[in-house]
NUKOLTI-305453 format. One record per atom (N, C-alpha, C): residue number from 1; residue in one letter; x, z, y. Coordinates in steps of 0.001 Angstrom, whole numbers, plus 500000, padded with zeros to 6 digits. Layout:
N
<NUM; "A"; <X; Z; Y>>
...
END
This chain:
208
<1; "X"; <082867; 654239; 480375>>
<1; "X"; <082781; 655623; 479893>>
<1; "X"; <081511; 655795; 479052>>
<2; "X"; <081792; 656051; 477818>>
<2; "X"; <080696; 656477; 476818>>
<2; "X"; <079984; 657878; 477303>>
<3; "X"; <078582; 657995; 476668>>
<3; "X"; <077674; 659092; 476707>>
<3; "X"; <078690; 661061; 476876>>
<4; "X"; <079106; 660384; 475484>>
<4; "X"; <079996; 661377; 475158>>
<4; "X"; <080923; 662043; 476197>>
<5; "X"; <081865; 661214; 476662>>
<5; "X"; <082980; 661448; 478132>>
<5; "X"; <082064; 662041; 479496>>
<6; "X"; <081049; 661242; 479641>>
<6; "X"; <080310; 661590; 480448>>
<6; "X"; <079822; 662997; 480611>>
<7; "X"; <079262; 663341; 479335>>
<7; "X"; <078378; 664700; 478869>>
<7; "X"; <080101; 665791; 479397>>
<8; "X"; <081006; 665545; 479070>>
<8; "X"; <082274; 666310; 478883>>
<8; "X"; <083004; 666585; 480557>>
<9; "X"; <082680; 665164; 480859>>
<9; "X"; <083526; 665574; 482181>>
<9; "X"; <082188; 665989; 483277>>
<10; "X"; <080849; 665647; 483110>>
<10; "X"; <080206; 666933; 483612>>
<10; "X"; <080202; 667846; 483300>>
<11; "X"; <080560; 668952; 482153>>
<11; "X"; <080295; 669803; 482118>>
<11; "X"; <081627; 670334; 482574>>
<12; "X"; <083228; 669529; 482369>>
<12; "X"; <083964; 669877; 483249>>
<12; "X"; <083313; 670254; 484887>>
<13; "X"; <083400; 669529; 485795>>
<13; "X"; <082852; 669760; 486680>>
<13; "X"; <081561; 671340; 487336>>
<14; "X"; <081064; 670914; 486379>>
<14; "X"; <079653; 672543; 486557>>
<14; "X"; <080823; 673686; 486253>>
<15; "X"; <081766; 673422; 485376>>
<15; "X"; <082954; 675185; 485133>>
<15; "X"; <083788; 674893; 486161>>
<16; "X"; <084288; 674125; 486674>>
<16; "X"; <085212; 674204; 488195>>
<16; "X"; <083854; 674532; 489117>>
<17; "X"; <082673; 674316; 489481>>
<17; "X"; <082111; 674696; 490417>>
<17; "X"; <081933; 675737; 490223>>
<18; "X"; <081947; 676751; 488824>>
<18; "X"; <081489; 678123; 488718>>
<18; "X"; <082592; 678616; 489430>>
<19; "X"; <083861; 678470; 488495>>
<19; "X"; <085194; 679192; 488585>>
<19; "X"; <085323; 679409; 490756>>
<20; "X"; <084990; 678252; 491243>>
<20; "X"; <085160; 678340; 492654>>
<20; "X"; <084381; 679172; 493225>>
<21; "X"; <083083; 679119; 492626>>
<21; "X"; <082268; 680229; 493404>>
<21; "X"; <082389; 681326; 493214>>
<22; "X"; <082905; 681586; 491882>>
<22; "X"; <082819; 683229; 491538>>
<22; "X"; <084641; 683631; 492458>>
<23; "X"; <085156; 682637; 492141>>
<23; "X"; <086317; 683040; 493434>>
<23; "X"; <086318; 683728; 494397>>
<24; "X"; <085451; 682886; 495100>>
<24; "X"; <085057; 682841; 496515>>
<24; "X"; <084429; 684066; 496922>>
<25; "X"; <083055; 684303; 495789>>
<25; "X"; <082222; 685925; 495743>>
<25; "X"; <083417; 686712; 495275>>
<26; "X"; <084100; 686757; 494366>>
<26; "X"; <085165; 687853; 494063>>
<26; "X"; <085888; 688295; 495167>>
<27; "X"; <086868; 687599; 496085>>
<27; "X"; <087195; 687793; 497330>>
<27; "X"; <086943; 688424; 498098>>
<28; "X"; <085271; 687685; 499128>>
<28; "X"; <084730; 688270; 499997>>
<28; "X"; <084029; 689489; 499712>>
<29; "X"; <083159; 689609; 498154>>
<29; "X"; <082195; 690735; 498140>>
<29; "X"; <083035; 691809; 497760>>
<30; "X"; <084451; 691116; 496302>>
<30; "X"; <084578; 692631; 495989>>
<30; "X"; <084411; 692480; 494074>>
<31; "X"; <085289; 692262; 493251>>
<31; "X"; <084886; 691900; 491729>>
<31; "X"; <083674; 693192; 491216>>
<32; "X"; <083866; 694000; 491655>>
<32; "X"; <082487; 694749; 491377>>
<32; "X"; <081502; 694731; 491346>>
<33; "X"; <081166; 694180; 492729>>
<33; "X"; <079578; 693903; 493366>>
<33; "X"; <079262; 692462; 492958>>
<34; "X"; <080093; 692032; 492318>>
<34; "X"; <079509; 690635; 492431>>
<34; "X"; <078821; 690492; 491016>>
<35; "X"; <077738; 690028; 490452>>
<35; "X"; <077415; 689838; 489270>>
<35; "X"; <077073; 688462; 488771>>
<36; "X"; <076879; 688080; 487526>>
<36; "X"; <076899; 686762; 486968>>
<36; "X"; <075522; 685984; 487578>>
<37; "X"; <074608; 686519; 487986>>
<37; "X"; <073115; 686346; 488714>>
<37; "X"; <073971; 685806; 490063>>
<38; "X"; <074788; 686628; 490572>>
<38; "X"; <074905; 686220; 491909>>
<38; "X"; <076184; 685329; 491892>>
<39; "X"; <076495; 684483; 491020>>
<39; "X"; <077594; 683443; 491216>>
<39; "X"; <076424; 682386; 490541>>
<40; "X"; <075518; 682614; 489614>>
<40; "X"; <074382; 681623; 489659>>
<40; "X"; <073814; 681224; 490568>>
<41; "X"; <073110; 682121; 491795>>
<41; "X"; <072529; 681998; 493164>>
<41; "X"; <073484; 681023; 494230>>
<42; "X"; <074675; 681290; 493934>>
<42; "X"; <075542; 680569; 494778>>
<42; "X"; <075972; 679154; 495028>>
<43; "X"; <075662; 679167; 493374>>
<43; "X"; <075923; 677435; 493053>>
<43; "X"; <074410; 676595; 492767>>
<44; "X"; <072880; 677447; 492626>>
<44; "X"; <072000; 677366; 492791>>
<44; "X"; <071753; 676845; 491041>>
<45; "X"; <071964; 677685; 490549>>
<45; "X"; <071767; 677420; 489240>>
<45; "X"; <071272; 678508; 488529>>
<46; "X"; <070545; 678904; 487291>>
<46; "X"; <069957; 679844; 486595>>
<46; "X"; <070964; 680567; 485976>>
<47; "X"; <071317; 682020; 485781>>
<47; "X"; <071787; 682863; 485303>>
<47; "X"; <072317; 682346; 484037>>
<48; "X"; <071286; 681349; 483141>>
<48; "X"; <071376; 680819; 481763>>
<48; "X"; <072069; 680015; 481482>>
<49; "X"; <072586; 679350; 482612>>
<49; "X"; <073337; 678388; 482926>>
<49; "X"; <074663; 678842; 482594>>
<50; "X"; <074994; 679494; 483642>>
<50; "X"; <076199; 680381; 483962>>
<50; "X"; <077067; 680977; 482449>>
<51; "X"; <075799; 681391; 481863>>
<51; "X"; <076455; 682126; 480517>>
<51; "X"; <076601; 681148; 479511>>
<52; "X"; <075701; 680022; 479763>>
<52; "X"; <076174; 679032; 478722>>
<52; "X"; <077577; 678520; 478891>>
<53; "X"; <078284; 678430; 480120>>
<53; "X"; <079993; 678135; 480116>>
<53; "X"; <080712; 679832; 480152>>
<54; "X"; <080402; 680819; 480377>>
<54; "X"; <081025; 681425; 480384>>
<54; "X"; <080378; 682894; 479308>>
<55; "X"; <080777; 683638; 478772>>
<55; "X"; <080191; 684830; 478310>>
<55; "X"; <079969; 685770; 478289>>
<56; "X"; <080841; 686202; 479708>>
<56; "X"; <080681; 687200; 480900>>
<56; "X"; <081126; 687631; 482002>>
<57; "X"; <081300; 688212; 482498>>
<57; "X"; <082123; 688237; 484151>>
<57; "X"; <083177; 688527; 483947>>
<58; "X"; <084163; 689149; 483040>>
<58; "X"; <085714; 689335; 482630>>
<58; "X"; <086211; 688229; 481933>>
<59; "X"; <085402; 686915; 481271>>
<59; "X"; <085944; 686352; 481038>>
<59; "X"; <086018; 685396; 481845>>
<60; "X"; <084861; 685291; 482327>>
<60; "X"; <084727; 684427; 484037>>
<60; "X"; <085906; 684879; 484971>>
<61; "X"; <086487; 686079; 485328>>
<61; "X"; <087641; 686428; 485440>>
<61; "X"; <088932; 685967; 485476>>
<62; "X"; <088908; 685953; 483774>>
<62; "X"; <090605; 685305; 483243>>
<62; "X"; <090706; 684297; 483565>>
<63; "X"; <089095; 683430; 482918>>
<63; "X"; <089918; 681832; 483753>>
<63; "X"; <089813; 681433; 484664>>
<64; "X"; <089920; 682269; 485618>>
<64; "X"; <090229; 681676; 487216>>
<64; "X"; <091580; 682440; 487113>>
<65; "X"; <091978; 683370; 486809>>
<65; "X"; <093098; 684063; 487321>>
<65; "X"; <094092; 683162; 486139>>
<66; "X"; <093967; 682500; 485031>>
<66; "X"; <095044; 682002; 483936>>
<66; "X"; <095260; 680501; 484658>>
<67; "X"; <093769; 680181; 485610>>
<67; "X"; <094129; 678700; 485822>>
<67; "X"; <095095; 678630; 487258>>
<68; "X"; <094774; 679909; 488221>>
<68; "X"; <095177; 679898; 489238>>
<68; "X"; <096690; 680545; 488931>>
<69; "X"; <097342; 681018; 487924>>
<69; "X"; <098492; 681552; 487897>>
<69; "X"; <099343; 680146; 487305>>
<70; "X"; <098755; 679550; 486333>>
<70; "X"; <098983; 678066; 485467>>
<70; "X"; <099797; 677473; 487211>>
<71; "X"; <098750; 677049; 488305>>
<71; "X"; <098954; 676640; 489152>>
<71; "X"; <099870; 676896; 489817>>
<72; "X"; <099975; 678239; 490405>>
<72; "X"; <101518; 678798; 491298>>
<72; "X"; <102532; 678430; 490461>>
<73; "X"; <102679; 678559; 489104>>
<73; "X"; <103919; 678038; 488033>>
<73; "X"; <104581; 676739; 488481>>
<74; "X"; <103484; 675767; 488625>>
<74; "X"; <103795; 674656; 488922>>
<74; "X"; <104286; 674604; 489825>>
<75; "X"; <103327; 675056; 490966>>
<75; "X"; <103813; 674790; 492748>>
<75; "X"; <105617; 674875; 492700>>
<76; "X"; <105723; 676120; 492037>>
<76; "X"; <107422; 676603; 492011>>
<76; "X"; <108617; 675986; 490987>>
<77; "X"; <107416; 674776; 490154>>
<77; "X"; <108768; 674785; 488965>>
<77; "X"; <110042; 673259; 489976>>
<78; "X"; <109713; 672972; 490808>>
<78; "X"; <110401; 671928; 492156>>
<78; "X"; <111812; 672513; 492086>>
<79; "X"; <111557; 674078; 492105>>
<79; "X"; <112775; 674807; 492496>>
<79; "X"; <113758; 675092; 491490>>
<80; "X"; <113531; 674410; 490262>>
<80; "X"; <114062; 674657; 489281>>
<80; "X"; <115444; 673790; 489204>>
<81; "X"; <114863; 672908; 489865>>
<81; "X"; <116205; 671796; 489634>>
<81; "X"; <117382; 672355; 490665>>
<82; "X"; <117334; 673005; 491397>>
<82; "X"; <118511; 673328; 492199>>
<82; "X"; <119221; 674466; 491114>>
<83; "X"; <120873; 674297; 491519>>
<83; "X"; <121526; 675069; 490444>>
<83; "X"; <122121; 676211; 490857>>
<84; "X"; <122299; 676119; 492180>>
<84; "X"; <123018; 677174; 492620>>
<84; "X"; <121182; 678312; 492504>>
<85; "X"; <121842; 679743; 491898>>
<85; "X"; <120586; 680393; 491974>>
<85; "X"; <120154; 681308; 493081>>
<86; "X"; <121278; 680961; 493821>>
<86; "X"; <120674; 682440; 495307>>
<86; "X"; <119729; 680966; 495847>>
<87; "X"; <120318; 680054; 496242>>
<87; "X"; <119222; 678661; 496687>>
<87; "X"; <117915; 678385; 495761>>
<88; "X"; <118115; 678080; 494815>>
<88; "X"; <116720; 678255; 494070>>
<88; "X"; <116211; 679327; 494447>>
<89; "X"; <116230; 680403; 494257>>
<89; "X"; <115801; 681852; 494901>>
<89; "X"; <114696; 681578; 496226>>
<90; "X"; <115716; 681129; 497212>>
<90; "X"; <115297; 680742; 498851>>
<90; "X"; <113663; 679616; 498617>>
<91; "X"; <114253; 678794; 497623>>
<91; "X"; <113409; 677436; 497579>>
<91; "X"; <112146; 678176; 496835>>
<92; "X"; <112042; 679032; 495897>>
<92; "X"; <110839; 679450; 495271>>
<92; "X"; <110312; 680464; 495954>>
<93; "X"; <110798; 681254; 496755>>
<93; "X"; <110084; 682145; 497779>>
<93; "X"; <109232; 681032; 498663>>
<94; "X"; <110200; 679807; 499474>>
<94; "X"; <109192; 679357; 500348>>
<94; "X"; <107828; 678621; 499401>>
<95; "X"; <108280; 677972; 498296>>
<95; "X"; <107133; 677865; 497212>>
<95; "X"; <105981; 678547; 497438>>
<96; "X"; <106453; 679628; 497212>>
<96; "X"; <105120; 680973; 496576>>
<96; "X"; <104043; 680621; 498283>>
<97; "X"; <105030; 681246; 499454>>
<97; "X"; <104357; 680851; 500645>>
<97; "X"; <103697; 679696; 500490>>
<98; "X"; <104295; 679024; 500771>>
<98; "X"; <102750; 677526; 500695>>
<98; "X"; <101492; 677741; 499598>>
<99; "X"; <102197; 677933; 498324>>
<99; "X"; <100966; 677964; 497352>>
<99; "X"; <100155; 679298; 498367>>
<100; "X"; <100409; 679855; 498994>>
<100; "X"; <099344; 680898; 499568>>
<100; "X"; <098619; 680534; 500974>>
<101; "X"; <099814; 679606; 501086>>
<101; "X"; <098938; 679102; 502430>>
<101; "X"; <097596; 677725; 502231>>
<102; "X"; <098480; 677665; 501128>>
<102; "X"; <097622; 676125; 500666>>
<102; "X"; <095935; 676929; 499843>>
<103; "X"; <096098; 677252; 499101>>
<103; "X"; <095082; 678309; 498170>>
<103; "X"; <095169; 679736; 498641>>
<104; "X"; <094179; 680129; 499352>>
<104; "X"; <094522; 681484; 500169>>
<104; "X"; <093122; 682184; 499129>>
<105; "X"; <092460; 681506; 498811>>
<105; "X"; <091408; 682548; 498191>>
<105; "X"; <091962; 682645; 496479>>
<106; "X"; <092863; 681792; 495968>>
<106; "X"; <093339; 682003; 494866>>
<106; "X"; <094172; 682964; 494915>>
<107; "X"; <095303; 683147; 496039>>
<107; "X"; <096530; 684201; 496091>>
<107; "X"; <095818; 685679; 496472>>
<108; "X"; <094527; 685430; 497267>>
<108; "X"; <093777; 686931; 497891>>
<108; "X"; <093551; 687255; 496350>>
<109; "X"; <092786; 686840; 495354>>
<109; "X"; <092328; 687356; 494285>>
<109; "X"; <093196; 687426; 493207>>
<110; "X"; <094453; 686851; 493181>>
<110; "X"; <095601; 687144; 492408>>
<110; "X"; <096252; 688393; 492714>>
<111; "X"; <096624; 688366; 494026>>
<111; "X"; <097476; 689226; 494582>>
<111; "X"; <096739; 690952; 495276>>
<112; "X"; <095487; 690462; 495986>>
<112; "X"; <094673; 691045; 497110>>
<112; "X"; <093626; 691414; 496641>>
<113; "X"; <092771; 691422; 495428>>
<113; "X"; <091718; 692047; 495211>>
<113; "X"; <091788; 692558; 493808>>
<114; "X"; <091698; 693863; 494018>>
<114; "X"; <091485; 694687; 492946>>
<114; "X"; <090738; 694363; 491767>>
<115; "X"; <091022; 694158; 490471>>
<115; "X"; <090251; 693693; 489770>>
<115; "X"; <090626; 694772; 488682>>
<116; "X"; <089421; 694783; 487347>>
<116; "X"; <090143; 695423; 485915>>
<116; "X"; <091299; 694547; 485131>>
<117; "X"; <092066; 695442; 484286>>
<117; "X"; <093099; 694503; 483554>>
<117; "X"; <092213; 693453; 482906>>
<118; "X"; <093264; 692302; 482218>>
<118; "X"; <092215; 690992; 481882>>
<118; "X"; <092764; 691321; 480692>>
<119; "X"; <093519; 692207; 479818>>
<119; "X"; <093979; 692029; 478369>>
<119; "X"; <095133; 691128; 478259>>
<120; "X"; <095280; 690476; 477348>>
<120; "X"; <096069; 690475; 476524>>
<120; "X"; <096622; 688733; 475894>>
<121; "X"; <095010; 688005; 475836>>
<121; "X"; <094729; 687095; 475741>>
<121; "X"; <095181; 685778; 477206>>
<122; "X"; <096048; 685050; 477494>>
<122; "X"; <095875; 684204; 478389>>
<122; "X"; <096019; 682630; 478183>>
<123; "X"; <095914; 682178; 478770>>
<123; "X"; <096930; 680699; 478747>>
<123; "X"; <097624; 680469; 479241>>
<124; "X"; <098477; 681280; 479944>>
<124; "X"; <099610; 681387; 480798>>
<124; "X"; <100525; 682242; 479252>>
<125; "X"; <101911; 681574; 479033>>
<125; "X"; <102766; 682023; 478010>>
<125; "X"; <103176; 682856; 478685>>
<126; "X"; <103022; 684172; 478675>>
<126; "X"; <103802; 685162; 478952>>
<126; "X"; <105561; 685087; 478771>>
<127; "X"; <106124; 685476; 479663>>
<127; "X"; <107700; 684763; 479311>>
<127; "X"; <108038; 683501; 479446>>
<128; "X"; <107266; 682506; 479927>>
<128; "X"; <107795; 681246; 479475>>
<128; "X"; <107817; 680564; 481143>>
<129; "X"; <109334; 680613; 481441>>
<129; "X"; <109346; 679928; 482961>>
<129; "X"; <108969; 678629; 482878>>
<130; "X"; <108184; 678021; 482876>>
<130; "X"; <107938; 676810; 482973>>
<130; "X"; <106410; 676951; 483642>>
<131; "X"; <105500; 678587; 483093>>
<131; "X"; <104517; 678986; 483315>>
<131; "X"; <104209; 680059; 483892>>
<132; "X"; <104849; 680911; 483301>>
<132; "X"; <104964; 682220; 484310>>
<132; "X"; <105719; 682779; 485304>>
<133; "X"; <105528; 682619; 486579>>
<133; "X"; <106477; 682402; 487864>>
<133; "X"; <107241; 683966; 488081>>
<134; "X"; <106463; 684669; 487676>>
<134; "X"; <107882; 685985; 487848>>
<134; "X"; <109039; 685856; 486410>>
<135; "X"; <108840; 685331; 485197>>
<135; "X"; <109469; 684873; 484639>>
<135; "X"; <110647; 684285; 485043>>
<136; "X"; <110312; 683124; 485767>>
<136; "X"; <111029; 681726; 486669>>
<136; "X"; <111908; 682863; 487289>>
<137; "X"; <111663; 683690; 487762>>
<137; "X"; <112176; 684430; 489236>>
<137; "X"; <113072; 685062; 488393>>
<138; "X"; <112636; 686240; 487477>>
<138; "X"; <113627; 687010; 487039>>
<138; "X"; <114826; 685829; 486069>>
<139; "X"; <114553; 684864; 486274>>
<139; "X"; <115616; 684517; 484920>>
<139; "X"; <116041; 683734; 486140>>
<140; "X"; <116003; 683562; 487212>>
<140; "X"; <117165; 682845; 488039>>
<140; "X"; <117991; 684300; 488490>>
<141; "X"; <117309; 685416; 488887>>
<141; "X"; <117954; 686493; 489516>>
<141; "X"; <119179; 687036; 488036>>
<142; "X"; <118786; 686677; 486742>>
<142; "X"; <119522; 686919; 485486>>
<142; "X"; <120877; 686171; 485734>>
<143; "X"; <120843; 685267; 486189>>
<143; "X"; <121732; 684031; 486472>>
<143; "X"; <122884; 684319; 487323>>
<144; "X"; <122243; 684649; 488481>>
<144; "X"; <122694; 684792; 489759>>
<144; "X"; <123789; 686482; 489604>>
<145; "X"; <122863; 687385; 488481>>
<145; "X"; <123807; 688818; 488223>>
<145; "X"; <125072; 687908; 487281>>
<146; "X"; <124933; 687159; 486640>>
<146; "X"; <125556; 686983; 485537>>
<146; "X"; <126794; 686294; 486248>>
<147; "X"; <126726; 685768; 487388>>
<147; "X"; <127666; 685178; 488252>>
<147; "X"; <127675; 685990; 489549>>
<148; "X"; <127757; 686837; 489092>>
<148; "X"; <128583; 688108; 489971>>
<148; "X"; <128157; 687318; 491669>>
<149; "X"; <126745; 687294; 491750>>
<149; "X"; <126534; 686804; 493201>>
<149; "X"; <125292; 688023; 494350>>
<150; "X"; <125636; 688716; 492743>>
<150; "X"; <124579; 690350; 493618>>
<150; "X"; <126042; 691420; 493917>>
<151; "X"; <125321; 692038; 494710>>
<151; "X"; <126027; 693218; 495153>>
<151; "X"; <125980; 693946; 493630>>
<152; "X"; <127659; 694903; 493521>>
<152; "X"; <127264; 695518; 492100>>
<152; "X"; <126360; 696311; 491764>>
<153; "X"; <125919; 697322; 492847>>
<153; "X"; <125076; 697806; 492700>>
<153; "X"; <123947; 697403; 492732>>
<154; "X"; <123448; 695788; 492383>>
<154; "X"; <121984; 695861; 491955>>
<154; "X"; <122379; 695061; 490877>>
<155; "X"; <121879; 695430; 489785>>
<155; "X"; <121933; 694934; 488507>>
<155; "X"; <120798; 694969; 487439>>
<156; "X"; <119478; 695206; 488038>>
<156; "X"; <118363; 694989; 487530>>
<156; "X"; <117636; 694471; 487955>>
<157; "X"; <117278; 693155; 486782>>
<157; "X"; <116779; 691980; 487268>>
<157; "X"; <115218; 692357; 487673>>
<158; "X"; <114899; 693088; 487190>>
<158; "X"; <113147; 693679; 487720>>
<158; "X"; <113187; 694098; 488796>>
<159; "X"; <114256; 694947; 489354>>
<159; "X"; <113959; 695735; 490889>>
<159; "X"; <114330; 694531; 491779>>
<160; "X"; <115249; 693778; 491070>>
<160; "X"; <115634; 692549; 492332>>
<160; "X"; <114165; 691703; 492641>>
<161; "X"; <113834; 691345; 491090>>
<161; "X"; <112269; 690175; 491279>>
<161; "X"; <111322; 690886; 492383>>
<162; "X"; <111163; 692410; 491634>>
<162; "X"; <109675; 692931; 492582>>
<162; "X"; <110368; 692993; 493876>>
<163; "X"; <111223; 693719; 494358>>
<163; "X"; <112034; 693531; 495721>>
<163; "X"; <111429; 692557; 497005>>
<164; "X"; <112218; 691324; 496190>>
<164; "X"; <112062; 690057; 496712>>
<164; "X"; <110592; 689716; 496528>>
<165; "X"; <109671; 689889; 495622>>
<165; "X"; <108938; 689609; 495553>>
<165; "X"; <107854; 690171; 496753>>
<166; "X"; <108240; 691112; 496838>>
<166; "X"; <107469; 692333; 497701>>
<166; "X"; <107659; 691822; 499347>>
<167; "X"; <108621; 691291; 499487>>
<167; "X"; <108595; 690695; 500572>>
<167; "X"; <108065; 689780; 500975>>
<168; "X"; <108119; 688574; 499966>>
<168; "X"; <107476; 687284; 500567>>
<168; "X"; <106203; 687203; 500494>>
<169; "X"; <105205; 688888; 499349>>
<169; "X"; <103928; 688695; 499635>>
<169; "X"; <103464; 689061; 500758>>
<170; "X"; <104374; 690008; 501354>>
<170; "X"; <103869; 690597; 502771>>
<170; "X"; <104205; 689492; 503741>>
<171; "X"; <105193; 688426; 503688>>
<171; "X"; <104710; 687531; 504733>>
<171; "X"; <103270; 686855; 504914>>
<172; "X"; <102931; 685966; 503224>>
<172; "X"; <102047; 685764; 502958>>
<172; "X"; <100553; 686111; 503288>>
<173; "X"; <100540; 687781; 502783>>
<173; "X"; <098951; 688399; 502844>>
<173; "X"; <099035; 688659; 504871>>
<174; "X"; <100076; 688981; 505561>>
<174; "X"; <099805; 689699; 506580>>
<174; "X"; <099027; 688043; 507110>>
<175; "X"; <099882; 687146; 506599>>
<175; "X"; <099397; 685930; 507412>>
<175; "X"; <097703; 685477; 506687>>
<176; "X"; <097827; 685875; 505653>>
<176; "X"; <095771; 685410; 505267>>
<176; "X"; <095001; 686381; 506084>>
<177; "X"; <095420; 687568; 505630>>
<177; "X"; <094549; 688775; 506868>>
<177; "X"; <094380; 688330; 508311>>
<178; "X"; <095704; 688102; 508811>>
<178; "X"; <096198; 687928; 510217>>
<178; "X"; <095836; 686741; 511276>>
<179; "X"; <095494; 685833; 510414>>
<179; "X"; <096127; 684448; 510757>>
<179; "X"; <095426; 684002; 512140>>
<180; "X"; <093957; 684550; 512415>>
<180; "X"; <093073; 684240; 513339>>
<180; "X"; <093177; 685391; 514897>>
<181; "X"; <094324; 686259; 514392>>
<181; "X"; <094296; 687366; 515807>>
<181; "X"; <095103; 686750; 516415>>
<182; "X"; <094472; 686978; 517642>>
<182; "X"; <095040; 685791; 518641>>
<182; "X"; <095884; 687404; 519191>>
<183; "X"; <096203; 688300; 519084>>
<183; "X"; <096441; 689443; 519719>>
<183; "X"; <097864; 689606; 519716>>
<184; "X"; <098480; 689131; 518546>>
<184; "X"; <099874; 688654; 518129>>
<184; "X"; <100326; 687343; 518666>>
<185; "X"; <101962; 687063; 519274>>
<185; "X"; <102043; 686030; 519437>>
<185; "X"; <102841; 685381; 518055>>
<186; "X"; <101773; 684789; 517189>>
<186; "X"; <102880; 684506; 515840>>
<186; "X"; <103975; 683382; 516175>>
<187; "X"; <104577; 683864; 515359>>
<187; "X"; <105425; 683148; 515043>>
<187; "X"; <105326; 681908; 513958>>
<188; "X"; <106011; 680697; 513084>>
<188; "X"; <105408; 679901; 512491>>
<188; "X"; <105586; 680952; 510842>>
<189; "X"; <104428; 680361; 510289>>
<189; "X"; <104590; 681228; 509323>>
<189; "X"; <105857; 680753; 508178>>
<190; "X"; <106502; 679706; 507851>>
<190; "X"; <107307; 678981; 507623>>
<190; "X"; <108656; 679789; 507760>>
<191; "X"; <108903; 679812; 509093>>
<191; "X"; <109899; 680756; 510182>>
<191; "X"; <109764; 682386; 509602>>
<192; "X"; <108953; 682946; 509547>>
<192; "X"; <108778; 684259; 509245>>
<192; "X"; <109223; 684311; 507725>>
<193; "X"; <108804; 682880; 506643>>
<193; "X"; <109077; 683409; 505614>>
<193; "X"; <110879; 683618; 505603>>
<194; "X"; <111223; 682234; 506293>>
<194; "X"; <112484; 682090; 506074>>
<194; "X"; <113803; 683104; 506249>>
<195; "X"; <113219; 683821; 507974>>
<195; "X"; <113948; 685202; 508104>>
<195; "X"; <114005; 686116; 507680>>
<196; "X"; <112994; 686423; 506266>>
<196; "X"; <111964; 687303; 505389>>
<196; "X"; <112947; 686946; 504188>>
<197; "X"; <113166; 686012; 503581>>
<197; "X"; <114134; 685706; 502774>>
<197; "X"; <115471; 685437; 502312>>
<198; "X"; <115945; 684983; 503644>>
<198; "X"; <117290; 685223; 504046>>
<198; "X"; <118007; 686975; 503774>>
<199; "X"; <116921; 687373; 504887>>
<199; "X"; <117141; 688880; 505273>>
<199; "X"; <117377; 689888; 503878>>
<200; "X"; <116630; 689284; 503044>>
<200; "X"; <116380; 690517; 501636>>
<200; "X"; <117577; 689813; 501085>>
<201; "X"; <118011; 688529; 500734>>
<201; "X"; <118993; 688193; 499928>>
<201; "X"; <120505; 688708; 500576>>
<202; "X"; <120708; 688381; 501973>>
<202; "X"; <121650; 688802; 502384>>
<202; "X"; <122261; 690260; 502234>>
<203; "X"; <120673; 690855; 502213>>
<203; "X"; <121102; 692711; 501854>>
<203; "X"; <121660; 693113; 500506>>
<204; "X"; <121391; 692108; 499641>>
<204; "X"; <120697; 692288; 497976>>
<204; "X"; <122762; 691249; 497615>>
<205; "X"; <123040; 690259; 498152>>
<205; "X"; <124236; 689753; 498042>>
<205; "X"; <125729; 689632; 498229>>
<206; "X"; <126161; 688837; 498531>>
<206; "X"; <127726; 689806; 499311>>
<206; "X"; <127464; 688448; 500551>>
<207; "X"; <126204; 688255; 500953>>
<207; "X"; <125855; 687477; 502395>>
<207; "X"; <126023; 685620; 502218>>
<208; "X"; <125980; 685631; 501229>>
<208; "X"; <125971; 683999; 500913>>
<208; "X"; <124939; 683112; 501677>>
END
C-alpha cells in the first residue's frame, strides 16, 4: 500500500469514527444538544478536526442517516428474490426486525429520534428499490394489488406500506426501549415479529 492509499483509508476510518460517535451522542443526548465540540470530545479530537471531514452538524447528519438507510436497503434486498409477493412481504418485515436488532442505535436515530428535515440532497436514490426500502415495500404491495391478493377494499399502496410498516416498527422500537425489563415475560422477539406480521397481512388479505 502506497503513501497515497494509506493517507485515504485513514482518513476513511477518522469519518466512520465520527459518523459513530455523533450517532451514538445523537441518540442518547438528543440531535439538539449535541454539538460539533461535543462529538470532537468524544472521539478525543479538536473541533478542527471534526470540520475538516465534515462542514456541519446537518451535514454530519445526512451521512449517517444516507449511509444507515443505504444499509437497511441492503439488509432487505434477500427478499427480493422470492416471487410470490404476500411472502416477500413476510420475508422483508422480518428483515427490517433484525436490521434493528442488529443496529439498534442506527434504527433509534432513523426511526426514534427526532431530528430536522435533511433536504433534498441524498445518496440514497429516492425511488429506486434496490436502495430505498419503502420503495422495495410499496412496489411489492403494487404487485400483490395487481394480483388481486388484497382485500378490495385496500387498494392503496401507501396506506398498505405505512400500515404494515407501522407495525413491524412497533415490534422493533418496543423491543430497543424494552428489551432489559425484566417486568415483562417476553416473548422471542423473532416470534412477536412473526405474529405481528402474519396478523396485519391476514387482515389486509383474503388470509393467505
Amino acid at each position: 500500500m502506497g503513501p497515497r492509499e494509506r493517507r485515504e483509508r485513514e482518513r476513511e476510518e477518522i469519518r466512520t469514527k465520527i459518523l459513530d460517535a455523533a450517532r451514538e451522542l445523537f441518540v442518547r443526548e438528543g440531535y439538539e444538544a449535541v454539538t460539533m465540540r461535543r462529538v470532537a470530545e468524544k472521539i478525543e479530537y479538536s473541533p478542527t478536526a471534526i470540520y475538516f471531514h465534515f462542514r456541519d452538524k446537518e451535514t454530519l447528519l445526512r451521512e449517517i442517516c444516507d449511509a444507515d438507510f443505504l444499509t437497511l436497503g441492503h439488509s432487505i434486498a434477500e427478499a427480493g428474490r422470492i416471487d410470490d409477493p404476500i411472502g416477500r412481504m413476510k420475508a422483508t418485515g422480518l428483515a427490517y426486525v433484525r436490521f434493528g436488532l442488529e443496529f439498534p442505535n442506527h434504527y433509534q436515530l432513523m426511526f426514534m429520534t427526532p431530528h430536522p428535515p435533511l433536504g433534498d440532497e441524498h445518496a440514497v436514490e429516492r425511488g429506486n428499490p434496490e436502495e430505498d426500502a419503502y420503495a422495495f415495500l410499496k412496489g411489492t404491495i403494487e404487485e400483490a394489488i395487481a394480483q388481486n391478493l388484497f382485500l378490495p377494499e385496500f387498494a392503496d399502496a401507501d396506506l398498505i406500506a405505512q400500515t404494515v410498516w407501522a407495525g413491524v416498527h412497533g415490534v422493533i422500537s418496543l423491543h430497543i426501549a424494552k428489551c432489559n425489563d425484566n417486568w415483562v415475560d417476553w416473548r422471542p422477539l423473532e416470534a412477536r415479529a412473526r405474529v405481528m406480521i402474519d396478523t396485519l397481512l391476514d387482515g389486509l388479505t383474503h388470509g393467505r
